[in-house]
C-alpha positions in Angstrom: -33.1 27.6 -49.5 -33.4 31.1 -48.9 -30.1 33.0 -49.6 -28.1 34.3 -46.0 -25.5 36.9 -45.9 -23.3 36.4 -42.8 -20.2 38.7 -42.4 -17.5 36.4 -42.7 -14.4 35.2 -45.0 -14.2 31.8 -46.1 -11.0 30.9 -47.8 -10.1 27.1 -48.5 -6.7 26.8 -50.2 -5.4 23.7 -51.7 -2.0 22.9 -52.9 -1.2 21.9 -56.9 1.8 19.5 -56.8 4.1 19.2 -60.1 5.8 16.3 -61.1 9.0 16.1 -62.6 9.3 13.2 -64.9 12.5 12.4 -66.8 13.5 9.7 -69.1 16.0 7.1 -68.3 19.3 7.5 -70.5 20.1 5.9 -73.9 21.6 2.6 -73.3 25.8 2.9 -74.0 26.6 0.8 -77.3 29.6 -1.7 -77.1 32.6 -0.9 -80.1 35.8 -2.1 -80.7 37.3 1.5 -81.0 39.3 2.5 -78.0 37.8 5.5 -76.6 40.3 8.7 -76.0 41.0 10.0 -72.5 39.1 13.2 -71.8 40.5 16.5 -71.9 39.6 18.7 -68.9 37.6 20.9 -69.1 39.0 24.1 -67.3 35.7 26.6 -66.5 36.7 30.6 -66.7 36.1 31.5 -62.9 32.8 33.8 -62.5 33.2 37.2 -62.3 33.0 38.1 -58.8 30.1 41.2 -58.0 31.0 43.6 -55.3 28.1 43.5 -52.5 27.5 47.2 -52.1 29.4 48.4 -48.4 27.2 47.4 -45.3 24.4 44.7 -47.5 23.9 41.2 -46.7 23.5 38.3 -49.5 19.6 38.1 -50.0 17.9 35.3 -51.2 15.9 35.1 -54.4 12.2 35.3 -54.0 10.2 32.3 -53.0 8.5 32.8 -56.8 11.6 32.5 -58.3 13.1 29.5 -56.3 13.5 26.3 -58.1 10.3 23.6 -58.3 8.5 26.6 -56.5 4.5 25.9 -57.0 2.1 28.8 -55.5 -1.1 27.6 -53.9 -4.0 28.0 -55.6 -7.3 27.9 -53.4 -10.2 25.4 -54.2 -12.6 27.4 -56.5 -15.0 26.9 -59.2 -15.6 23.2 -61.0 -13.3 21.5 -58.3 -15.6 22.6 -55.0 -18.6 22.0 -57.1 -17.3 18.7 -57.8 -16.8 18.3 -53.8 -20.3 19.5 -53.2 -22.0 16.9 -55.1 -20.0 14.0 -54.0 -20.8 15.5 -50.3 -24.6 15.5 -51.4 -24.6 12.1 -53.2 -23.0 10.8 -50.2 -26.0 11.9 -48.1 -28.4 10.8 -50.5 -27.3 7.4 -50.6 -27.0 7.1 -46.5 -30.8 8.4 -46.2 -31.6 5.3 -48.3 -29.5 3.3 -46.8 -31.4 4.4 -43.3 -34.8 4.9 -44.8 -35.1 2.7 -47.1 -36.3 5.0 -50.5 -37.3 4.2 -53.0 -36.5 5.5 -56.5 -39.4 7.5 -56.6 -39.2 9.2 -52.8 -35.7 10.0 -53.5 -36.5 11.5 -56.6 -39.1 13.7 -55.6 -36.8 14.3 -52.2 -34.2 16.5 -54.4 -36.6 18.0 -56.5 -38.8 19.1 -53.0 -35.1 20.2 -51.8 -34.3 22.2 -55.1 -37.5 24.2 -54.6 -36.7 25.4 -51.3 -33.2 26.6 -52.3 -34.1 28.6 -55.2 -37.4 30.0 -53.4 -37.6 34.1 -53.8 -36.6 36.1 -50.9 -39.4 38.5 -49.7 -38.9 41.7 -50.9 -39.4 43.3 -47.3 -36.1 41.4 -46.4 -34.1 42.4 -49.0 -31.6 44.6 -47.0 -28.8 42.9 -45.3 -30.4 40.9 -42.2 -29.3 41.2 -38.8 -28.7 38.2 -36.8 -32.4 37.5 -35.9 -33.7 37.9 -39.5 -31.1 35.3 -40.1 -32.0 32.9 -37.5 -35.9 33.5 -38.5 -34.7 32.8 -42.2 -33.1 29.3 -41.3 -36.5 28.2 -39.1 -38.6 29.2 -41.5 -36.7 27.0 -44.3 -36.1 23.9 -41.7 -40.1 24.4 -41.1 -41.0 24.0 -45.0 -37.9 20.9 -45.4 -40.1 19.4 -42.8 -43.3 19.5 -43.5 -42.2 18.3 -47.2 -40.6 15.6 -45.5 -43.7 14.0 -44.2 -45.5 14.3 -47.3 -42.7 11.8 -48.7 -41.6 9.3 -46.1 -44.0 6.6 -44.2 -44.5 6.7 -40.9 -42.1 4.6 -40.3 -39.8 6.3 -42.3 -40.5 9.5 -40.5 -39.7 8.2 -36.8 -36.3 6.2 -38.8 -35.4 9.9 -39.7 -36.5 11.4 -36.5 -33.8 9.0 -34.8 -31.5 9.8 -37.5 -31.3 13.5 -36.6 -31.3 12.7 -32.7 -27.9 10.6 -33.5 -26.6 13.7 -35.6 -27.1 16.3 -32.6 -25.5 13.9 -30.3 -22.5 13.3 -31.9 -22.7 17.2 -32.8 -22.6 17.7 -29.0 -19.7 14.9 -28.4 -17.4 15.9 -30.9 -17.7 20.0 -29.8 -17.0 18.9 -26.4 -14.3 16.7 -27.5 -12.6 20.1 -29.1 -13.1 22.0 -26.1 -12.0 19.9 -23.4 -8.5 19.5 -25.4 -8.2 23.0 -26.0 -8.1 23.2 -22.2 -5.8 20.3 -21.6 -3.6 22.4 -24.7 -2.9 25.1 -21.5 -3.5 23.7 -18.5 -2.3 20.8 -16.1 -5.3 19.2 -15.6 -5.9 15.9 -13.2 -8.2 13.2 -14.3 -11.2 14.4 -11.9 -10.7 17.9 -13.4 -11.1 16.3 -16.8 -14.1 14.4 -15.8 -15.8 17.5 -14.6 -15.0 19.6 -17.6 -16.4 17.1 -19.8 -19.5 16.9 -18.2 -19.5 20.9 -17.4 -19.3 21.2 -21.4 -22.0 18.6 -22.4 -24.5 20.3 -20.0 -23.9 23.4 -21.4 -24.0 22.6 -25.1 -27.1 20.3 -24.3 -29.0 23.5 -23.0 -27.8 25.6 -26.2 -28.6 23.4 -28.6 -29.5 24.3 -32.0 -33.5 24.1 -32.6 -34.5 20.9 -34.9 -35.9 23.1 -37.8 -32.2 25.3 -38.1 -30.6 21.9 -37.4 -31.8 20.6 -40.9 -31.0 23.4 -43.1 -27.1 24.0 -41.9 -23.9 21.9 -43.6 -24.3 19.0 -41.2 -28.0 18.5 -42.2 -28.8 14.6 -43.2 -30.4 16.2 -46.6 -28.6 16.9 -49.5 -29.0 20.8 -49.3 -26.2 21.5 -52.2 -23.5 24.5 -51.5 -23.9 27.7 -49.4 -24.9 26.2 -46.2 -24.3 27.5 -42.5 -22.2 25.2 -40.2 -23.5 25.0 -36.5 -20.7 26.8 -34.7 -21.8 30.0 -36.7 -25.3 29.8 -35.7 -24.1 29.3 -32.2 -22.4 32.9 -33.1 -25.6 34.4 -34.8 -27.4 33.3 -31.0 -25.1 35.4 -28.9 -25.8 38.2 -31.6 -29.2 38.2 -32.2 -30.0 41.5 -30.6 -27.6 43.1 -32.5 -29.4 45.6 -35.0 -29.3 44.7 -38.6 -26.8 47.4 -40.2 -25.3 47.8 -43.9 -22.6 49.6 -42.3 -19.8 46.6 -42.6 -17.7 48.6 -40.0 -20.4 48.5 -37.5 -20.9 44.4 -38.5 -17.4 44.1 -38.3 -17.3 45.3 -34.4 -20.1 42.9 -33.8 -18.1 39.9 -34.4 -15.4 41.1 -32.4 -17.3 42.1 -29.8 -18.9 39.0 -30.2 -15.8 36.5 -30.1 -14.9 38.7 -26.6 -18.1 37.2 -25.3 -17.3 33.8 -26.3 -13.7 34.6 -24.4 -15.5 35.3 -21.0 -17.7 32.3 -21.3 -15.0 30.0 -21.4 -13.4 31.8 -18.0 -16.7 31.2 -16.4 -17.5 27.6 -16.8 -13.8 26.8 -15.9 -14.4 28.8 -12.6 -14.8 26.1 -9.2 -12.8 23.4 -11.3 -9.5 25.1 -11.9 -7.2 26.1 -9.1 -6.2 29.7 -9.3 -2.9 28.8 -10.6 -4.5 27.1 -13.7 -6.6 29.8 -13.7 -3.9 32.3 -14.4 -2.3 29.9 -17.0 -6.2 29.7 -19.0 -6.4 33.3 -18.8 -2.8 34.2 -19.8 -3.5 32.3 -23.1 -6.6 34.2 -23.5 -4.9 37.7 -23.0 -3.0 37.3 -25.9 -6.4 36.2 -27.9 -7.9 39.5 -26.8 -5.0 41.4 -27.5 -5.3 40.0 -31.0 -9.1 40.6 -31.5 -7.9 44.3 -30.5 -5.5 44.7 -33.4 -8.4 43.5 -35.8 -10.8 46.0 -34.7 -11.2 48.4 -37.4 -10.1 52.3 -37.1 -13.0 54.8 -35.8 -14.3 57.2 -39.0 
């Protein structure tokens, strides 16, 4: 697949979780001698440190505080190992649903390995804009497809065909799933508003829906596509941008995607708009102040 360079920062961070293991005590040995009582022990009192005149105790740092372990984020071996179990796992369901054989799955990968490590053209070798992006993903889904019916039967082919319908639907049914409870997160809403919401957010995600050729080539694809793949809510971002000019300027990419997540913003005002009342209006949009106000702050400083 044809690399993509999409201004954004990925950071997955797992946590490493030390044991502390110690072994059980010596078992006590009977004897006939009679033990002698204890002494006391009498501990020399700690020399007191004057605080200087108007400080406050301060803790040690979190580094330094006992059984302390820092998170470590999820690189190298350990996310390649996640990405092949992600792609066997997909494997073995297309053969489960298809019904390969040895020999289809075989020359599947290999037809899938080809496309990923295919040169980029050298006229496209600046950093794309959002349409060269969303050109580059068609024109990959296009070539995954027509390899695909070189491999499968007929009957295979229509199996797969119902496969990706199922995959867009539940795409469509879990996104609006999300959004409605983001909603019900803010606002008071009655069971008819609910009702209408759901279907106001299936309508519109129906009409925006991702085209069947991008649809095969992003993280949620049916194939196993291997690491460095595009999920479907950032090509959902890449549409709203795509007549954005491509720039190698990372300031002026970087106002892009703000200016792009404001868009988003006012979107979700207008499809709430003839369902809320205007007091639940004022709650939705009080909660979305303070998201603008925040997109503000990460706008970076002018030259």
């Amino acid at each position: 697949m044809k690399s993509v360079v999409l201004p954004s920062l990925l950071f997955g961070v797992g946590l490493v979780v030390g044991w502390l293991l110690k072994p059980g005590a010596e078992p006590v040995k009977e004897t006939a001698t009679v033990a002698k009582p204890a002494v006391p022990r009498v501990e020399a009192p700690a020399p007191e440190v004057e605080e200087p005149a108007g400080s406050d105790p301060v803790a040690p740092p979190i580094s330094e505080q006992q059984n302390f372990t820092p998170p470590v984020p999820m690189i190298g071996s350990q996310a390649e190992a996640n990405v092949k179990l992600r792609d066997e796992a997909k494997l073995k369901r297309l053969v489960e649903v298809l019904g390969l054989t040895e020999e289809q799955a075989a020359s599947l990968v290999e037809m899938i390995e080809k496309v990923r490590t295919a040169p980029e053209d050298a006229e496209n070798s600046g950093f794309p804009g959002p349409s060269e992006i969303l050109a580059s993903l068609k024109a990959t889904g296009e070539s995954l497809d027509a390899t695909l019916k070189a491999i499968l039967t007929p009957e295979q082919l229509v199996a797969f065909g119902e496969m990706r319908k199922r995959q867009e639907e539940n795409r469509v049914a879990s996104r609006t799933s999300r959004e409605l409870a983001e909603i019900q997160d803010m606002v008071d809403l009655t069971e008819e508003q609910r009702g209408l919401l759901r279907e106001r957010l299936t309508e519109e995600l129906v009409e925006s829906a991702i085209s069947a050729e991008v649809a095969l080539v992003l993280e949620s694809s049916p194939l196993p596509l291997g690491a460095g793949t595009m999920n479907a809510q950032a090509v959902e971002s890449l549409v709203l941008m795509k007549d954005a000019p491509a720039s190698d300027d990372p300031r002026i990419a970087h106002l892009e995607l703000i200016e792009n997540q404001r868009r988003e913003l006012d979107q979700k005002v207008e499809r709430l708009k003839g369902i809320l009342t205007p007091a639940q209006m004022l709650r939705y949009e009080a909660e979305l102040a303070n998201q603008r106000f925040i997109l503000d702050q990460m706008a970076p400083p002018s030259p």
